[in-house]
C-alpha positions in Angstrom: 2.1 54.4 2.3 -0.8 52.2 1.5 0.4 52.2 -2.2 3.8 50.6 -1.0 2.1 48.2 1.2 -0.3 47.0 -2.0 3.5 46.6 -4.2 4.6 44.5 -1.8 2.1 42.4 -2.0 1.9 42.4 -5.7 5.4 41.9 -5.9 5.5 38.9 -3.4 2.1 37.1 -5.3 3.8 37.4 -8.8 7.2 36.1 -6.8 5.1 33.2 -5.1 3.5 32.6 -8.8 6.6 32.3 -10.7 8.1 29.6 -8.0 4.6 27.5 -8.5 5.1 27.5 -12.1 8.5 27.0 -12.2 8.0 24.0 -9.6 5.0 22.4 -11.5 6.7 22.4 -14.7 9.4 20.5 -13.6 7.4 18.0 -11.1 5.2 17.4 -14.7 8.7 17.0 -17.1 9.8 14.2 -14.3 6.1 12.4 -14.2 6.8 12.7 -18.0 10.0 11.2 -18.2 8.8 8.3 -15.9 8.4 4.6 -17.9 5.3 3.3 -16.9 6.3 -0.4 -19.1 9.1 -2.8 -18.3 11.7 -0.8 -20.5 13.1 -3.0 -23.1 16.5 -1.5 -23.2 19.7 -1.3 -25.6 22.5 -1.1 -23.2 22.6 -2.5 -19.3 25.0 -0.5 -18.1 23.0 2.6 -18.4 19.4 1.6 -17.4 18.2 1.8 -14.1 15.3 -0.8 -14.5 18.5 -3.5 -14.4 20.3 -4.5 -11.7 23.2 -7.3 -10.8 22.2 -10.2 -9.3 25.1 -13.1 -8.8 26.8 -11.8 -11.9 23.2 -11.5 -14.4 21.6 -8.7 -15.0 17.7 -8.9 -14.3 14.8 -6.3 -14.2 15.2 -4.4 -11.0 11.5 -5.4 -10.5 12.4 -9.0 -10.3 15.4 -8.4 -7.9 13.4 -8.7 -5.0 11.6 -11.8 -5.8 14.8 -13.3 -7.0 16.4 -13.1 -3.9 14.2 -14.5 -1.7 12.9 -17.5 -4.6 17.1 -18.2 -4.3 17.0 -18.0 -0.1 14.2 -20.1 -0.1 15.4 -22.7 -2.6 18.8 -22.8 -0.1 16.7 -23.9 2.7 15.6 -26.6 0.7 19.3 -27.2 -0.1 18.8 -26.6 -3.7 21.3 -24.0 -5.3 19.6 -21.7 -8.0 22.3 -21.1 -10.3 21.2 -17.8 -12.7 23.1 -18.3 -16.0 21.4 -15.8 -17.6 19.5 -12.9 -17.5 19.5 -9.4 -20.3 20.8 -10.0 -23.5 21.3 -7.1 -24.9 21.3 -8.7 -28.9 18.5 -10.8 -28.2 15.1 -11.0 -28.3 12.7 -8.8 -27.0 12.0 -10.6 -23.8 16.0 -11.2 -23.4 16.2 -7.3 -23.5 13.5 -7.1 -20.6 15.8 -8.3 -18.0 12.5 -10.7 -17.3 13.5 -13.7 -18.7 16.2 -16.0 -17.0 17.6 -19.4 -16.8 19.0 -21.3 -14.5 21.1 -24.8 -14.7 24.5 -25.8 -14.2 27.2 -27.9 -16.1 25.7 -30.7 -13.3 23.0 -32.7 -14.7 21.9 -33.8 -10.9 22.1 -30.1 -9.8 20.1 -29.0 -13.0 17.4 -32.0 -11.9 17.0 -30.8 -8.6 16.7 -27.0 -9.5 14.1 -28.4 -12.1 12.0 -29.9 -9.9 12.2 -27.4 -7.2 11.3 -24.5 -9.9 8.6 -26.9 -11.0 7.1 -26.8 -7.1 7.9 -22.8 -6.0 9.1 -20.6 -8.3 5.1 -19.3 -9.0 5.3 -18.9 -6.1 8.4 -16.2 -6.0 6.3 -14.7 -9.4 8.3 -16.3 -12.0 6.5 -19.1 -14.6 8.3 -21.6 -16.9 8.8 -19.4 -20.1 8.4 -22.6 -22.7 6.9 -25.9 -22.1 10.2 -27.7 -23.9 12.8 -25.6 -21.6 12.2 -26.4 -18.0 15.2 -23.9 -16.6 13.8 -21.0 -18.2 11.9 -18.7 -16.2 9.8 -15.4 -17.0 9.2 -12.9 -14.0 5.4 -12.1 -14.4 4.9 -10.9 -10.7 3.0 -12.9 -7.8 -0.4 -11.8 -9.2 0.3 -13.1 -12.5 2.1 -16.2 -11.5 -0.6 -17.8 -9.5 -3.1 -17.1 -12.0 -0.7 -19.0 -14.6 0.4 -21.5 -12.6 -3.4 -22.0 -11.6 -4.3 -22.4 -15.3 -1.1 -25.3 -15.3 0.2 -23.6 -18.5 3.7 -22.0 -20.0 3.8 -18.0 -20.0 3.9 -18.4 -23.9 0.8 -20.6 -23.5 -0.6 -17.8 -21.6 0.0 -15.2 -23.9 -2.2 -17.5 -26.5 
């Protein structure tokens, strides 16, 4: 009798061993699988790092910010029209989903979102990408932004 009671529990530690393992090994293939990086990404359609927003498709990590930069900019009675967002044939920091501009076909409209971009949207974590192009915008996060915006340069001033 005490030889069946010792098989038991042998039998239930190698059961209770083999669920551990088994349950490690696939916790560790999904922290491996994981993208620590904004992904720069081939097709939209099949990444979950983008997202829809008014017709563009942005990082999901800029959603967010997006959003409330564009409910913001309403209170001011200032539209923010996104015209574009992830390119998928362009450059790197089209792929990102990161990099957007705004404007319309309005030149008053495209003033007023200028200067209104030019006032908040460091605020909101997104920096004027080039000194020459005031309607394109990089998300770089709040952090970031401020520190940039602080330094009163472009994000690719920044990144010289």
């Amino acid at each position: 009798m005490t030889n069946n009671k010792y098989e038991r529990l042998i039998m239930l530690a190698i059961i209770v061993g083999v669920i551990g393992i088994l349950g490690f090994s696939e916790y560790w293939m999904a922290q491996k699988s994981e993208k620590k990086d904004t992904p720069v990404v081939e097709k939209a359609s099949h990444d979950s790092a983008l997202v829809t927003y008014k017709n563009i498709v942005v990082a999901k990590d800029a959603e967010d910010d997006l959003k409330k930069m564009s409910k913001s900019a309403g209170r001011d009675h200032i539209e923010l029209l996104a015209q574009t967002g992830y390119q998928e044939n362009g450059t790197d920091e089209e792929k990102s989903g990161l990099l957007i501009r705004f404007g319309s076909d309005d030149v008053e409209k495209n003033q007023e979102m200028q200067e209104w971009l030019q006032q908040h949207a460091w605020q909101y974590g997104f920096i004027q990408f080039q000194e020459e192009d005031f309607l394109l915008y990089r998300y770089t996060g709040r952090d970031l932004a401020s520190t940039i915006h602080e330094a009163n340069v472009t994000f690719s001033e920044y990144l010289k």
